[in-house]
Structure formats: structure tokens, C-alpha cells
C-alpha positions in Angstrom: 43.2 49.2 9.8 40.6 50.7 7.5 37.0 49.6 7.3 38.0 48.5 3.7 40.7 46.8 4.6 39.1 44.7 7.1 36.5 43.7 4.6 38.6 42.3 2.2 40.2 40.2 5.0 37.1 39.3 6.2 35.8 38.5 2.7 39.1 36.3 1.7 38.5 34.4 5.2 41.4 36.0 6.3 42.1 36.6 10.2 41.2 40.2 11.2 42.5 40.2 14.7 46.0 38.6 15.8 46.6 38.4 19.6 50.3 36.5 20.5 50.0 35.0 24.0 53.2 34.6 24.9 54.0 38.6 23.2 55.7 40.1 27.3 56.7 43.5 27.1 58.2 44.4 30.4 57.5 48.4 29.9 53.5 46.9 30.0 54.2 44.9 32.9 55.2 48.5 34.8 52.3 50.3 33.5 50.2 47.7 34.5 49.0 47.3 30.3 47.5 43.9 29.8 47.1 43.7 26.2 45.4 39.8 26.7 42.6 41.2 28.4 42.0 44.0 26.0 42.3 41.3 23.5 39.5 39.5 25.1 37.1 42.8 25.6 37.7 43.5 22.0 36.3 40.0 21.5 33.2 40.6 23.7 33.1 44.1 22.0 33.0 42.6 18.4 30.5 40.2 19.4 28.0 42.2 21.3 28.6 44.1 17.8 27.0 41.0 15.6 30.6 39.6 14.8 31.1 35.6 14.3 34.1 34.9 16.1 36.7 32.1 15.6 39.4 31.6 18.1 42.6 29.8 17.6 44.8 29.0 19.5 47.8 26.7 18.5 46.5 25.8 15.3 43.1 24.8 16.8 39.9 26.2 17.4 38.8 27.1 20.8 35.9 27.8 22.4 35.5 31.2 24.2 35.0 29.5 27.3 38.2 27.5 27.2 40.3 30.8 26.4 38.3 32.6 29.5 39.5 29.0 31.2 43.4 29.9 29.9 43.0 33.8 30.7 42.3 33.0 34.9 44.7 29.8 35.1 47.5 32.7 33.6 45.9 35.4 36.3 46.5 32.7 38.8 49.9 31.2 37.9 50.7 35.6 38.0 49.7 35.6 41.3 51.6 32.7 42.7 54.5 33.5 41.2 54.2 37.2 42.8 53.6 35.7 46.1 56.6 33.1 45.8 58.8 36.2 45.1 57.7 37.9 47.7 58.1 35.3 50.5 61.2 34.7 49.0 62.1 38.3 49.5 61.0 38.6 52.9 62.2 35.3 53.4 66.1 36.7 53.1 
């Protein structure tokens, strides 16, 4: 997106960044691509840049706390789920 373009969305109170948590793209999962926590540097970038962010997140705002909150409870649910399968595996 150009620096123009970004401008005018910023100056019609436009969003400027979209993120879609529930977006899963196995061919990321392999390459080990986590596009949620690039989306969350990119937030840290932007504000360590001067930006005023607004999160939302189901048609509410959130604070950046509660979406660092959401980001671990999803790393953690990712890592039960990884250890059910595998002591279902070796289970067998």
C-alpha cells in the first residue's frame, strides 16, 4: 500500500491494517509462518513509530493487553492440542 494511500485511509478514519484471526493456512502451519504474531510486531512496530492504535476485535475495541492475553491463551490451546496428539499417537 502506498504512503498516499494509507493517508487517505487514515484521514477518512478508515482501518489501515486488517488481521483475520481465525485466517489458517496449512502451507504456514509447515513453514512454521505465524502471520498473528507478525501482526502483533507490526503493532508494536507502528507504535514505537508514534502511531495511535485501535484494536478491534469482534466489533469491539480491545485493549493491547487483552489481545496479548488472546495471543498466549491461542499459543497455549496450540500446545495442548499438539501434546494430546501426540500421546494419542504414541498412545496406539
Amino acid at each position: 500500500m502506498s504512503m498516499s494511500h494509507i493517508k487517505q485511509k487514515i484521514e477518512s478514519n478508515d482501518f489501515v491494517v486488517t488481521y483475520d484471526t481465525n485466517d489458517y493456512d496449512v502451507v504456514e502451519e509447515i513453514n512454521g509462518i505465524d502471520k498473528t504474531r507478525a501482526f502483533r510486531e507490526l503493532i508494536g512496530k507502528l507504535q514505537r513509530a508514534g502511531a495511535e492504535i485501535t484494536i478491534y476485535y469482534n466489533g469491539r475495541i480491545i485493549s493491547l493487553e487483552f489481545l496479548d492475553n488472546w495471543l498466549n491463551s491461542m499459543d497455549e490451546i496450540k500446545k495442548e492440542v499438539e501434546n494430546d496428539i501426540d500421546r494419542e499417537v504414541y498412545e496406539c
